[in-house]
C-alpha positions, 0 to 999 in steps of 0.5 A: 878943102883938104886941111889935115891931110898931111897928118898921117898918124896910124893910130889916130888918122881921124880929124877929132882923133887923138890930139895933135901938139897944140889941138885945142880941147874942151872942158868935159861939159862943154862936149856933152853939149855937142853929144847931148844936142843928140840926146837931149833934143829926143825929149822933142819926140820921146814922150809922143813917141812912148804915149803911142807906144804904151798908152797911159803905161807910158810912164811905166814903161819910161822908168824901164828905159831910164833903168835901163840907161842908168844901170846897163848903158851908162856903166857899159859906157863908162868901161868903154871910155877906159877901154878904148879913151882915144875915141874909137869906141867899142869897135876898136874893142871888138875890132882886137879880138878878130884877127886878119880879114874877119876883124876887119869884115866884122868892122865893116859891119858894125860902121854900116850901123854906125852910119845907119844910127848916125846918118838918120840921127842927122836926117830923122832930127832935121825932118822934126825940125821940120815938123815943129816949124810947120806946126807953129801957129805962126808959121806961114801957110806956104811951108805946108807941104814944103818939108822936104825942102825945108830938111834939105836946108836944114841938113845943109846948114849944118854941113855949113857949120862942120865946113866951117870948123868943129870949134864952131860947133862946140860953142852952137851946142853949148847955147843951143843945150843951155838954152834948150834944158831951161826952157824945158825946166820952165815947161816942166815945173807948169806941166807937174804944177798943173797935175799937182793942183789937179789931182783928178787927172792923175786919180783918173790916169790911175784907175785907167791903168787899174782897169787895164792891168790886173796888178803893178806886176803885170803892168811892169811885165807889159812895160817890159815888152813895149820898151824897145819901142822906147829905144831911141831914148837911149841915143847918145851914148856912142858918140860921147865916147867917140868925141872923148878925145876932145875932152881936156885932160890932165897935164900929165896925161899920156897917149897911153894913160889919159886919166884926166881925159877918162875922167872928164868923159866919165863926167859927160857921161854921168851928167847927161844919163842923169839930166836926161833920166829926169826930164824922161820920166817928168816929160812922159808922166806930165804929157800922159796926164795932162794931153788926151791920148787922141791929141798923140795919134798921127795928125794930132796937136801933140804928135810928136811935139808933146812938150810944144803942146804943152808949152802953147797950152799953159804958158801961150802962143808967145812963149810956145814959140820961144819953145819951138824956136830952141827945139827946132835949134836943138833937133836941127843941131842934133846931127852935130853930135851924129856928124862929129862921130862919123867924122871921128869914126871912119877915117879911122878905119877905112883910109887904114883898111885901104877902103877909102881914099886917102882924101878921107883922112880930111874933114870937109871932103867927108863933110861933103859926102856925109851931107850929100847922103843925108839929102840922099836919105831925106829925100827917099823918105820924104822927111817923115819922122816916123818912117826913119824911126826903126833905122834910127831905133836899129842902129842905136840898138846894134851899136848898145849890144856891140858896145855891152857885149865887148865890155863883157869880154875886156873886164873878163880878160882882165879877171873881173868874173863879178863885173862880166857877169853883170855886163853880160847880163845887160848884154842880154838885154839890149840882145833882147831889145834889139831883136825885138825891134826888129822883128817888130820894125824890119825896115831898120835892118834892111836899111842898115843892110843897104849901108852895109853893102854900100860900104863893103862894095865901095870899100872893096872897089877902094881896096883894089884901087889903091893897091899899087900905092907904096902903102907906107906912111913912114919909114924908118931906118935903123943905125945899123941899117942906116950904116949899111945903106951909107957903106954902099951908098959911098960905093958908088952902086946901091945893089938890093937882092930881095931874099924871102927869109927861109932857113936864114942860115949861111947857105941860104944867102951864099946861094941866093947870092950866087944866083942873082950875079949869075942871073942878072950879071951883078959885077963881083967888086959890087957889093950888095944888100939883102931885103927880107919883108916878113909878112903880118897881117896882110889885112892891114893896108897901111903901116910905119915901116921900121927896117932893121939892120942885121949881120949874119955870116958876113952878109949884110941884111935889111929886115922889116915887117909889112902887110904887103911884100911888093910895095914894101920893096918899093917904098924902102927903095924909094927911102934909100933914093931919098936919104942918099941921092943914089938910084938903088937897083933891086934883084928878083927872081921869077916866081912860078905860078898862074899869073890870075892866081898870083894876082889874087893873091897880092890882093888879098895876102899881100905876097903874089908875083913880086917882081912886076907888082913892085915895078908897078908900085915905083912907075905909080910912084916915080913918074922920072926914070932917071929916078926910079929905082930899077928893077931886074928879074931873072 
């Protein structure tokens, strides 16, 4: 259950983060099947989705969107993959440009929309599983009324999958997709041969839009208004980015300039905006045509299996169901792609954040929890897809804008004012687009908001929890500072006074030093040690911590960066008990002040009443006595 855990790498905590020595990847198209069974399973739905939205516009309107998706998100990913190639996605890029505590709270923020878009992912494309299950002609009677029950174990089997192992389902979703887009070729050539052998309906498509539309110009003004109903045609994107780092790379390859690694995600990219811009305006053009607007509308034939309907009418019952069988497959696997993104996504930050427990830098805990939530969600709505369509729509919508707006500002950085611009300008349309959506479907952002808070409150309520951990995954000792710890060490006594570095001049440390034998009876013949914590970003939770040795004015001095000054004491203690076998001892000094103030202080800065908060790290740490290092206070 809790595999992985072990693997503490700061910068990559996450289960499919940067790959480990041996992590087996996979060629870039093999992952854009695991994307693309969030993707290209929206064909299940899109064209159902754009005919009630648009009408017999709905062609128009999809030549928008694939505008939209070739020339803004598709180039706005891509500067993504280069910015940020080990797949933390345009939150990492955002997340650089807010220091302290409102990057982190901006963060929080962006993952509420996250799992908004993901979790529904998983949950709206089980329940039109369901949808296409139930409407079989050869469905048994008794699944009417079931849905709910029928999306519970659909949810459930893929949480199965991800228990199992992710190579598992990088090879689902290559037979799923494979099989999916051929069927969906089939269905494709027979609906277009149809509409070519008869003209009538599209003379007749034609002279509706006419009568309804003074010019090809307001038909295009009209398209653009009813476009971000079109907007969960544009799903996939992020998790391509967030998965990239399972794509196989070049052999020369470096954490810092995964070349081949970019390329092969720019690749996915491409491939999948192309494949799916071909299948969007073929599928909407075919269906407006050919299926009565009525046969759309809710309780229709075609309601939200537009293709399925076309697939039983032309071709039969027989090869209809061969149909919907790969589309229930491909929509029930669809929250692969959503579940590898979270998967990949919140260890990132959260167990860094010190917002999560440490269990969450395992996969299968977080499967668990993932998967619990999804029943959560299910059940609340019913299994109704048309009820989760305006969190979904929101969620891709915030995540497109976030993504657009911190392409604009990297390429801007970096002098490319042209490119910025361009990006800007996109920018400004998915701002549009995502407003709109919700003005028009406030269900989306309240049911963000509700992860939002739920996140913030758990995160908060984690925060506090795991305060007192020593909040270390390594520390280092430098040859110098090694020398030091091994010079006291052979003395017999390890004698640490910790100082808070001020002027650092001689005087400082001679009284320093004057004060803690005369405050804690340190004999004169021990020899003693100076520890200065420098405080950073007291935001951060937790660190690799690298202590430098330094000699000034004949004092010996052991000096490290950290987020938090207590429990930077205590695991540096607990480093030197370990490397040499010898109980250290650490001096304090009261510090004055209102013990509640001070302990808000630690929480949020990091600093407080050092002296009692360290004891407390080492008691939490270090059940034994005779091996915990000493505190004394004076």
């Amino acid at each position: 259950m809790l595999e992985g855990l072990s693997e503490r790498a700061v910068h990559a905590p996450g289960p499919h983060g940067t790959p480990q020595a041996g992590h087996k990847t996979h060629s870039w198209w093999k992952v854009m099947c695991l994307t693309g069974v969030d993707y290209f399973s929206s064909l299940g739905y899109q064209p159902g989705i754009a005919a009630l939205a648009a009408g017999a516009l709905s062609p128009v309107a999809t030549l928008v969107l694939v505008a939209l998706t070739l020339f803004g998100a598709l180039p706005v990913y891509r500067r993504v993959a280069i910015e940020s190639p080990n797949g933390e996605g345009s939150i990492a890029m955002l997340e650089r440009l807010l220091p302290w505590w409102a990057g982190k709270a901006f963060v929080l923020v962006l993952l509420g929309f996250v799992c908004t878009d993901f979790l529904i992912t998983i949950t709206l494309s089980a329940a039109d599983a369901t949808a296409h299950v139930i409407e079989n002609p050869f469905a048994p009677g008794f699944f009417h009324g079931h849905q709910v029950i029928i999306t519970l174990v659909l949810v459930a089997l893929l949480g199965a999958v991800f228990l199992k192992g992710f190579s598992e389902a990088i090879g689902i979703a290559v037979v799923l997709v494979g099989a999916y887009l051929a069927l969906n070729v089939v269905v494709m050539v027979v609906a277009l041969w149809h509409v070519a052998t008869r003209p009538l309906v599209v003379t007749d498509w034609w002279d509706l839009l006419s009568s309804q539309h003074s010019s090809p110009l307001a038909m295009v003004a009209i398209a653009l208004l009813v476009f971000p109903k079109l907007a969960l045609g544009l799903s996939g994107f992020e998790t391509g980015v967030a998965v990239m780092p399972q794509v196989t790379g070049d052999a020369t390859d470096t954490p810092a300039k995964p070349a081949g690694r970019i390329r092969g995600t720019h690749r996915l990219l491409t491939a999948a905006a192309l494949i799916m811009s071909v299948f969007l305006i073929a599928s909407s053009f075919a269906t407006t045509v050919l299926i009565p607007h009525d046969k759309f509308e809710s309780g229709g034939e075609a309601n939200g299996r537009a293709l399925a309907y076309l697939a039983h009418s032309y071709l039969g019952n027989a090869f209809g169901t061969v149909y919907d069988v790969s589309t229930i497959a491909i929509l029930w696997f669809a929250g692969a792609s959503a579940m590898a993104g979270l998967l990949n996504l919140v260890p990132r930050y959260l167990p860094r954040y010190g917002m999560a427990p440490d269990w969450a830098r395992a996969i299968r805990p977080l499967v668990l929890l993932f998967t619990a939530v999804a029943f959560l969600v299910t059940v609340l709505f019913d299994a109704d897809v048309d009820a989760q369509g305006g969190a979904y729509a929101t969620g891709v919508l915030v995540l497109m804008l976030s993504a657009s707006f911190a392409a604009t500002l990297a390429v801007w950085r970096r002098g490319m004012r042209r490119t910025a611009v361009a990006f800007g300008g996109i920018a400004v349309v998915f701002a549009y687009t995502t407003v709109t959506n919700m003005v028009e479907r406030p269900e989306g952002i309240k049911i963000a908001g509700l992860f939002i808070l739920g996140i913030l409150i758990a995160s908060l309520i984690s925060r506090v929890h795991r305060s007192f951990e020593t909040r270390a995954d390594r520390v280092r000792l430098d040859p110098t500072a090694q020398r030091f710890v091994a010079e006291a060490a052979a003395d017999g006594a390890i004698q640490v006074i910790a100082n808070h570095p001020d002027a650092r001049d001689e005087t400082e440390y001679r009284e320093k030093e004057f004060e803690q034998r005369r405050d804690n009876h340190i004999p004169a013949a021990d020899s003693v040690l100076f520890l200065e914590v420098t405080l950073v970003d007291s935001s951060d939770f937790a660190s690799d911590l690298h202590v430098v040795g330094e000699e000034r004015f004949g004092y010996r001095i052991l000096r490290v960066d950290s987020p938090a000054i207590a429990n930077t004491v205590a695991a540096v203690l607990l480093h030197i008990r370990d490397d040499t076998g010898v109980v250290p001892h650490v001096y304090f000094n009261w510090t004055e002040g209102n013990p509640v103030a001070r302990l808000l202080e630690f929480l949020v800065l990091g600093v407080g009443e050092i002296a009692p908060v360290t004891r407390e790290v080492l008691r939490r740490a270090e059940p034994d006595l005779d091996r915990r290092p000493g505190v004394h206070v004076g």
